[in-house]
BAKE-252088 format. One record per residue (C-alpha): residue number from 0; x, y, z. Coordinates in steps of 0.02 Angstrom, whole numbers, plus 50000, padded with zeros to 5 digits. Each point is the difference from the previous one (the first is absolute). Layout:
<pts>
+-----+-------+-------+-------+
! pos !     X !     Y !     Z !
+-----+-------+-------+-------+
! NUM !     X !     Y !     Z !
...
+-----+-------+-------+-------+
</pts>
This chain:
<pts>
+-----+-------+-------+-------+
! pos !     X !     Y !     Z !
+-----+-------+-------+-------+
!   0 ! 50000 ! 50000 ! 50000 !
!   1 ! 50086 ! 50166 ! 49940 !
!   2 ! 49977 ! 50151 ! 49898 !
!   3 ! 49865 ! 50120 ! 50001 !
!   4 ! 49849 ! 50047 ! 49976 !
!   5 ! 49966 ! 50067 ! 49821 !
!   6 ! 49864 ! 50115 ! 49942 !
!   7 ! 49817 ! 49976 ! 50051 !
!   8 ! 49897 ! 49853 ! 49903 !
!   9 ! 49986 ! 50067 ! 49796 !
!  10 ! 49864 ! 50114 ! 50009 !
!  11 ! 49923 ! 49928 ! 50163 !
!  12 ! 49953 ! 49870 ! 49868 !
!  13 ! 49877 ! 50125 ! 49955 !
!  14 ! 49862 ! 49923 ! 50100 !
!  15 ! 50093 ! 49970 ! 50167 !
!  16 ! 49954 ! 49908 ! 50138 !
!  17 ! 49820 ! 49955 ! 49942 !
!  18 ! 50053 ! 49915 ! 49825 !
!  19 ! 50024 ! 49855 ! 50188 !
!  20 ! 49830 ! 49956 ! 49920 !
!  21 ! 50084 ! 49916 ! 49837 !
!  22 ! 49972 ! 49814 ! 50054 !
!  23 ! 50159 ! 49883 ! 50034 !
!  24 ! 49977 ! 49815 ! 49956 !
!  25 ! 50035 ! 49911 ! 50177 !
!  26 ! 50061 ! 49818 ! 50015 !
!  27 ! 50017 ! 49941 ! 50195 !
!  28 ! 50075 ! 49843 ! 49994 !
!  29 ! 49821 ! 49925 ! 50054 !
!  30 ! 49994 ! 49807 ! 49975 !
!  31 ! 49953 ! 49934 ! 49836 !
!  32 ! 50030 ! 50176 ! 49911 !
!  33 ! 50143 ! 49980 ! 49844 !
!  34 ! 50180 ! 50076 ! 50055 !
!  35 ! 50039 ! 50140 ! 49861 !
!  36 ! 50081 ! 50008 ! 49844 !
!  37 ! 50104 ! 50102 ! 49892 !
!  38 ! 50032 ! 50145 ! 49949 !
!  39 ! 50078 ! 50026 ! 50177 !
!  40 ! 50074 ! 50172 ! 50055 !
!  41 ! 50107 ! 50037 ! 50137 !
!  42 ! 49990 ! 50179 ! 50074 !
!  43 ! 50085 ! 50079 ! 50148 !
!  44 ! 50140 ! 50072 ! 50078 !
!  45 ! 50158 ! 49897 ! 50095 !
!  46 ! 49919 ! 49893 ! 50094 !
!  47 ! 49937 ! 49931 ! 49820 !
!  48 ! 50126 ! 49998 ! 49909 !
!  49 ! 50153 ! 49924 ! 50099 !
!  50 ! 50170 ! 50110 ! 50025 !
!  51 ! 50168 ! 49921 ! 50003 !
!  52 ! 49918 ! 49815 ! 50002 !
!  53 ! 50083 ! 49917 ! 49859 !
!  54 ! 49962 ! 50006 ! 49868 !
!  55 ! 49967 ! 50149 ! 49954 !
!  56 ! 49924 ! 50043 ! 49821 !
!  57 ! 49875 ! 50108 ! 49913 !
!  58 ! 49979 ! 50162 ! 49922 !
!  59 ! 50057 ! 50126 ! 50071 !
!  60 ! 50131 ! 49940 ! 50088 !
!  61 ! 49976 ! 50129 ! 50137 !
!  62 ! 49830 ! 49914 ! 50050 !
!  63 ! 50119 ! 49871 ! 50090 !
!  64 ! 49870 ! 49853 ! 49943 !
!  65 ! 50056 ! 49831 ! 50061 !
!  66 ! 49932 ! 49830 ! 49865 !
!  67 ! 49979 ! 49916 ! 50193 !
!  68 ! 49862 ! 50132 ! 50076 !
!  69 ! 49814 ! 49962 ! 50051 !
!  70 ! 49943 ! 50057 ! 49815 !
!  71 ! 50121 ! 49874 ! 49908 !
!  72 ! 49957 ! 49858 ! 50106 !
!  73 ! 49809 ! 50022 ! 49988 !
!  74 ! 50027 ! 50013 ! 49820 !
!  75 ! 50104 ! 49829 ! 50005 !
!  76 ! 49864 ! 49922 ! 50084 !
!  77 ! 49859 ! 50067 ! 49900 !
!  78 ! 50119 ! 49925 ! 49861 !
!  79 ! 49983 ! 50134 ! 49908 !
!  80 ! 50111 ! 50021 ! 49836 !
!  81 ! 50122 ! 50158 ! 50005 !
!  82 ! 49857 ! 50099 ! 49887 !
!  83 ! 49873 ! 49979 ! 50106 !
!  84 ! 50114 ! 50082 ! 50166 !
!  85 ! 50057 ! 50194 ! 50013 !
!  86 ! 50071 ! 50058 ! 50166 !
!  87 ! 50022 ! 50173 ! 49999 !
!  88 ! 50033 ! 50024 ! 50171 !
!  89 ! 50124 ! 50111 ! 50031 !
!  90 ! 50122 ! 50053 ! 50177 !
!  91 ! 49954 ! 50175 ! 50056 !
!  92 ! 49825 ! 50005 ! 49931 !
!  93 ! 49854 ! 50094 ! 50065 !
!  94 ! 49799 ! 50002 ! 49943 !
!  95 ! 50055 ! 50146 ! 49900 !
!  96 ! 50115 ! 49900 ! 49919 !
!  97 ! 49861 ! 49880 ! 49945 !
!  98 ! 49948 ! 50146 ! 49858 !
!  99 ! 50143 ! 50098 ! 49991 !
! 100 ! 50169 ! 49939 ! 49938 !
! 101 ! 50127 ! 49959 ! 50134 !
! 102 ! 50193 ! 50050 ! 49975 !
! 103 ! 50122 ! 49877 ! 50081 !
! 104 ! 50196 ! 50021 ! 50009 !
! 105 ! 50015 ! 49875 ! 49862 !
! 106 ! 49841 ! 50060 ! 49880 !
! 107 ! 49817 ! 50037 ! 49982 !
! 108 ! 49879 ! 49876 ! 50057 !
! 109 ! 49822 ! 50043 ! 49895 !
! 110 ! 49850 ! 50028 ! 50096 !
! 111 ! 49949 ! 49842 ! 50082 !
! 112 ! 49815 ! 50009 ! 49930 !
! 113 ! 50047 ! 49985 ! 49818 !
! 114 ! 50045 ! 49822 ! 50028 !
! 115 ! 49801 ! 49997 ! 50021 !
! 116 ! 49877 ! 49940 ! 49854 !
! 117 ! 49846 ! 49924 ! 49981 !
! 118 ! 50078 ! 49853 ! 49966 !
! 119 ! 50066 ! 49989 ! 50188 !
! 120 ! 49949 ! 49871 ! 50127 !
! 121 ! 50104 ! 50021 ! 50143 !
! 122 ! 50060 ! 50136 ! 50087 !
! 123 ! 50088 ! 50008 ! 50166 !
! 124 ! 50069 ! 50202 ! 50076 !
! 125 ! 50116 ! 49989 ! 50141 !
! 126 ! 50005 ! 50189 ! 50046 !
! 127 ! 49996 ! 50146 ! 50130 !
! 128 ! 50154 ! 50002 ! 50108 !
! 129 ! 50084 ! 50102 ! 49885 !
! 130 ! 49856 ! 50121 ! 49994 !
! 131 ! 50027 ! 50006 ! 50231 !
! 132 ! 50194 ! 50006 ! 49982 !
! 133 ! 50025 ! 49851 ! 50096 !
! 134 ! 50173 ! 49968 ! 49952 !
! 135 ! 50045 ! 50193 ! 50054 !
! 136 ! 49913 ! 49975 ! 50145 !
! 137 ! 50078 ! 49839 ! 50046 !
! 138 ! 50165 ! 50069 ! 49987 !
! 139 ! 49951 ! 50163 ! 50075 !
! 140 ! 49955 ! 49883 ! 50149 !
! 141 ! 50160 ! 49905 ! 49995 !
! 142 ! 50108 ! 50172 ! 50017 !
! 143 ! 49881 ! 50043 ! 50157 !
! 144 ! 50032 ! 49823 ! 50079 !
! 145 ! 50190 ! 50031 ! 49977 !
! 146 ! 50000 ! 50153 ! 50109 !
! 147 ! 49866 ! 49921 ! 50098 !
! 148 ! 50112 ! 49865 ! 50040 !
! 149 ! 50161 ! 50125 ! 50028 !
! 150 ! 49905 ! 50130 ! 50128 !
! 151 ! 49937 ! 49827 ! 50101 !
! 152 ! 50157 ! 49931 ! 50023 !
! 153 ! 50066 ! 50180 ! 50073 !
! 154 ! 49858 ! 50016 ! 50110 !
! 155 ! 49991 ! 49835 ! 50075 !
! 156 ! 49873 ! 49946 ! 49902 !
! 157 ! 49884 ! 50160 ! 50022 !
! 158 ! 49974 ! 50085 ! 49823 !
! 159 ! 49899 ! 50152 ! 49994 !
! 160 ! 49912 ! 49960 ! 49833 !
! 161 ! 49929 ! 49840 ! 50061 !
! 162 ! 50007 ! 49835 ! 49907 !
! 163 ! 49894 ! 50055 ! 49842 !
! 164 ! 50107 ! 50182 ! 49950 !
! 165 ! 49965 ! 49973 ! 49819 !
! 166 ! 49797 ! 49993 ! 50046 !
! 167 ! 50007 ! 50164 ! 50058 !
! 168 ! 50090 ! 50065 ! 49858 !
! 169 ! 49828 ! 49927 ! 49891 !
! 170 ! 49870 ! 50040 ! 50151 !
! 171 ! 49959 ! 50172 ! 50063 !
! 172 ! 49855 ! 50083 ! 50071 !
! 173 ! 49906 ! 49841 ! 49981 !
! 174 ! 50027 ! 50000 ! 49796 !
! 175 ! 50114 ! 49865 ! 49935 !
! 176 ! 50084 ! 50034 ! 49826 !
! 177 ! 50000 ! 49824 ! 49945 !
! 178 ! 49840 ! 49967 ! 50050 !
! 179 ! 49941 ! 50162 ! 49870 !
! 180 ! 50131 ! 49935 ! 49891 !
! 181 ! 49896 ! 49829 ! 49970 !
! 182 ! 49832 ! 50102 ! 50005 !
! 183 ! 50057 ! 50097 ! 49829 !
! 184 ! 50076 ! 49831 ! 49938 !
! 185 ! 49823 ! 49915 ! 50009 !
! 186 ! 49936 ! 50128 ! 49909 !
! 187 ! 50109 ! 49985 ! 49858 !
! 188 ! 49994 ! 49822 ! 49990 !
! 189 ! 49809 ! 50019 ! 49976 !
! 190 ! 50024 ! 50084 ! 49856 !
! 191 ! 50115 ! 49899 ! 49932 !
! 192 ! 49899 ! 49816 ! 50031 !
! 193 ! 49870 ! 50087 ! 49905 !
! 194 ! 50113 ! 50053 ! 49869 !
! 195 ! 50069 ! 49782 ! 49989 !
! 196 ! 49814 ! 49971 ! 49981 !
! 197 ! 49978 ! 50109 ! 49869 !
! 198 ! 50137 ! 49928 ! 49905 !
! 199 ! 49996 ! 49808 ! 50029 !
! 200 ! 49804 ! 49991 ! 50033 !
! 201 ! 50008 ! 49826 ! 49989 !
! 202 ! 50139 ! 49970 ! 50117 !
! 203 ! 49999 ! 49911 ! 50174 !
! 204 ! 50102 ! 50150 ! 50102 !
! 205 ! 50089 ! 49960 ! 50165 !
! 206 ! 50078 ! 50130 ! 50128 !
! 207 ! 50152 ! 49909 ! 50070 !
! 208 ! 50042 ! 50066 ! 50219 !
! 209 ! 50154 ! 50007 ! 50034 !
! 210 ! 50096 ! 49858 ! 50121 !
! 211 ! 50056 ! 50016 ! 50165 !
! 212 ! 50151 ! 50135 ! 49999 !
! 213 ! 50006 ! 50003 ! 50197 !
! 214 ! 49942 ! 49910 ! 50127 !
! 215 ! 49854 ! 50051 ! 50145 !
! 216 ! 50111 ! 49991 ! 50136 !
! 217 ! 50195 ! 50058 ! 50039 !
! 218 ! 50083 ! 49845 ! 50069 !
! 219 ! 50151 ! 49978 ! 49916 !
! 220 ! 49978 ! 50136 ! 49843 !
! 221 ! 50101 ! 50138 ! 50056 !
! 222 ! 50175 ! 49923 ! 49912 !
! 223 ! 49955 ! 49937 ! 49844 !
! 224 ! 49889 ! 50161 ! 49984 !
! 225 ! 50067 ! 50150 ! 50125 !
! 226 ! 49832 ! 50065 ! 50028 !
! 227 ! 49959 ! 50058 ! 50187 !
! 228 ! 49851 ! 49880 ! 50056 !
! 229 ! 49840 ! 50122 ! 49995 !
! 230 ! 50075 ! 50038 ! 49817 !
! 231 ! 49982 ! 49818 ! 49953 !
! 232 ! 49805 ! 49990 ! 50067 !
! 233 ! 49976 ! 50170 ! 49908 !
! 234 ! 50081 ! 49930 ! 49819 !
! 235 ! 49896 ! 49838 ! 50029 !
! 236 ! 49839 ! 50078 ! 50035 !
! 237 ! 50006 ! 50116 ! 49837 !
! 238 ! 50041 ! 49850 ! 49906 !
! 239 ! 49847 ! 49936 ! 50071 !
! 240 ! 49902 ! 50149 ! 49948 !
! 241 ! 50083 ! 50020 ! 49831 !
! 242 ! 49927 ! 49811 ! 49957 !
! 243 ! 49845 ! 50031 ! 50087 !
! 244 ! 49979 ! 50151 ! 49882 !
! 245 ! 50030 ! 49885 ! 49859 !
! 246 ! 49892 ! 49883 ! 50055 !
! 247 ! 49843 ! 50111 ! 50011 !
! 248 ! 50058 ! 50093 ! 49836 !
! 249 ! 49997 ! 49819 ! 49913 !
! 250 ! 49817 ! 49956 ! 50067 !
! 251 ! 49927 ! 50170 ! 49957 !
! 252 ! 50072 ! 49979 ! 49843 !
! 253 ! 49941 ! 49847 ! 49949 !
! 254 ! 50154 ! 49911 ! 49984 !
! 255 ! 50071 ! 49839 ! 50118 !
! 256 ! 50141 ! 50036 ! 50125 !
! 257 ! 50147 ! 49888 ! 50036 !
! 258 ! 50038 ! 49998 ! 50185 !
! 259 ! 50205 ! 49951 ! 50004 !
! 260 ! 50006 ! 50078 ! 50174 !
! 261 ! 49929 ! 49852 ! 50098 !
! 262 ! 50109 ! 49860 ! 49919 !
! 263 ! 50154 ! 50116 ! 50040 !
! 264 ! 49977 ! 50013 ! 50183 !
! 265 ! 50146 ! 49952 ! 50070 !
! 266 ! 50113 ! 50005 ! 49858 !
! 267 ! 50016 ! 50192 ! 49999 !
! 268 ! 50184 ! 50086 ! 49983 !
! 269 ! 50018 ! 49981 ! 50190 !
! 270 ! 49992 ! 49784 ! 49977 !
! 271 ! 50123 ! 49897 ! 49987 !
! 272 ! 50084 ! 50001 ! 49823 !
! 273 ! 49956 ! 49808 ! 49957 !
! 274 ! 49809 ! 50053 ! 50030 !
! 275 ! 49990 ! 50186 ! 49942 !
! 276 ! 49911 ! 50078 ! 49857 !
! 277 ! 50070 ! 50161 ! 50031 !
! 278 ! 50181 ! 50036 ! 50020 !
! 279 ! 50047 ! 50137 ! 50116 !
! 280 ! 50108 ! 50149 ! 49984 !
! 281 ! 50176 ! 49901 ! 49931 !
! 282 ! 49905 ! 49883 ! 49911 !
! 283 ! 50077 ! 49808 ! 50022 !
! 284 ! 49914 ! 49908 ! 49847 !
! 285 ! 49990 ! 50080 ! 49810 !
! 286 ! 49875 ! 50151 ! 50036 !
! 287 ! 49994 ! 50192 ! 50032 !
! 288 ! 49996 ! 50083 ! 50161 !
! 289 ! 49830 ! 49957 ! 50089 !
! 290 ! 49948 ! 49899 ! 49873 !
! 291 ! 49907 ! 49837 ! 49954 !
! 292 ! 50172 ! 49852 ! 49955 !
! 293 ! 49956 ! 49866 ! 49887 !
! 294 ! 49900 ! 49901 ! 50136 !
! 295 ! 49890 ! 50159 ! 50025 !
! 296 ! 49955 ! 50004 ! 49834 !
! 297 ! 49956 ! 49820 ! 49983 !
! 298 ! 49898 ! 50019 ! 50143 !
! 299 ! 49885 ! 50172 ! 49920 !
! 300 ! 49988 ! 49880 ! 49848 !
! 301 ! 49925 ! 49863 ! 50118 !
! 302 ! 49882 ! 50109 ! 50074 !
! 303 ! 49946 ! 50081 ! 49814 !
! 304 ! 49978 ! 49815 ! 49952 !
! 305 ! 49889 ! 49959 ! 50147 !
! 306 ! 49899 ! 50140 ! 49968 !
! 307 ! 49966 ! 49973 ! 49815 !
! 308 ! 49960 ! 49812 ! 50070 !
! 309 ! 50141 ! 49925 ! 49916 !
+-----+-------+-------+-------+
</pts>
């Protein structure tokens, strides 16, 4: 998750927020219901499309796309042939990214809707934590825990900012940045699942959550992470929200949502590295910085799999 956020949605999409009422085909993975086909595309930011996990492929190359992330495996499983697969996810993206072209170190990724046609079956977004600046905010967190950490250990322990100093950088006067941060976030992702279903009306359309980044609790996070302990409860719980968001945005939509949050309790960037999805700070296995590794990735594909009933 990097990069900005670019200009507003083309035009507001001309009919904003209430073009919601375009229907979305849904597909819940119900018993007995057929597991989609092809054409499948892949949409979404990092968390998509795989950084640093060999290997690494696609156009642009600055979209850091990985041939082992969730959207290549579901694809492999579908057994779908190569035409019948575009991922177009890209590292860094944002909803405005989704209609706007997206510049990368390493070229232009197109917008991520004009992978859409009629002809589409299967579309899965993976998107928003880009749009919060949860990788800024992560590492804004980790530079509070480091002095954190420093004034405690002069003052016996006793730190004057408390255990969650990068929560009251984001929290004042009852108003919490992030939390506003999400709020405008779910309102451009409204537009923009109206926009997919205006473009692949005959496509089942799934909003992917994101996995467990950190865990609930503190025990044992602080060194793999160096986040002060209220910090870690305060990164977890926006998480939380940031899926919840996505969650409600999916159903309102008329779309399915893929819930990779439960199976990844426990293996969050604080577990042990032979369980983890997520590698921490210094990552140990092929993966960016607070990322899903390879195991992460087969485990989002998993979860998209069980939810399409396959």
């Amino acid at each position: 998750m990097k990069n900005s956020v670019r200009a507003a949605l083309a035009g507001a999409l001309a009919c904003g927020v209430l073009t919601t009422a375009i229907v979305i085909s849904r597909h819940d993975g119900s018993p007995g219901s057929a597991p989609p086909g092809g054409p499948y595309v892949a949409l979404g930011d990092s968390y998509t499309a795989g950084p640093e996990i060999p290997g690494q492929g696609g156009s642009p190359a600055g979209c850091d796309r990985s041939d082992r992330n969730y959207p290549a495996l579901v694809a492999r499983r579908l057994d779908l042939p190569a035409t019948d697969f575009r991922d177009v996810s890209c590292t860094g993206a944002t909803v405005a990214d989704l209609t706007s072209a997206q510049s990368t170190d390493r070229g232009t990724n197109p917008a991520q809707l004009a992978a859409l046609s009629d002809r589409t079956r299967l579309v899965t977004l993976g998107i928003g934590g880009n749009d919060i600046g949860f990788a800024p905010l992560v590492k804004s967190c980790v530079k509070s825990g480091v002095l954190h950490f420093a004034l405690s250990g002069l003052t016996d322990g006793k730190d004057a900012t408390g255990d969650a100093p990068c929560r009251a950088r984001y929290v004042s006067d009852g108003t919490d940045e992030v939390q506003r941060r999400i709020a405008a976030a779910d309102r451009r992702l409204a537009t923009a699942l109206a926009e997919v279903g205006r473009r692949a009306p005959k496509a089942r359309v799934y909003v992917v959550g994101y996995p467990a980044i950190l865990p609930p609790h503190t025990t044992g996070c602080g060194g793999e992470m160096g986040l002060a302990a209220g910090d870690i409860t305060y990164l977890h719980d926006k998480e939380q929200q940031l899926n919840r968001m996505l969650r409600e945005r999916a159903d309102k939509a008329g779309a399915g949502y893929v819930d990779t949050y439960t199976p990844s309790v426990g293996r969050d960037a604080c577990a042990d590295r032979q369980v983890r999805w997520v590698e921490p700070l210094v990552p140990r296995a092929p993966a960016a910085s607070v990322h899903p590794n390879e195991r992460g990735e087969r485990g989002m594909a998993d979860a998209v799999l069980k939810t399409l009933g396959v």
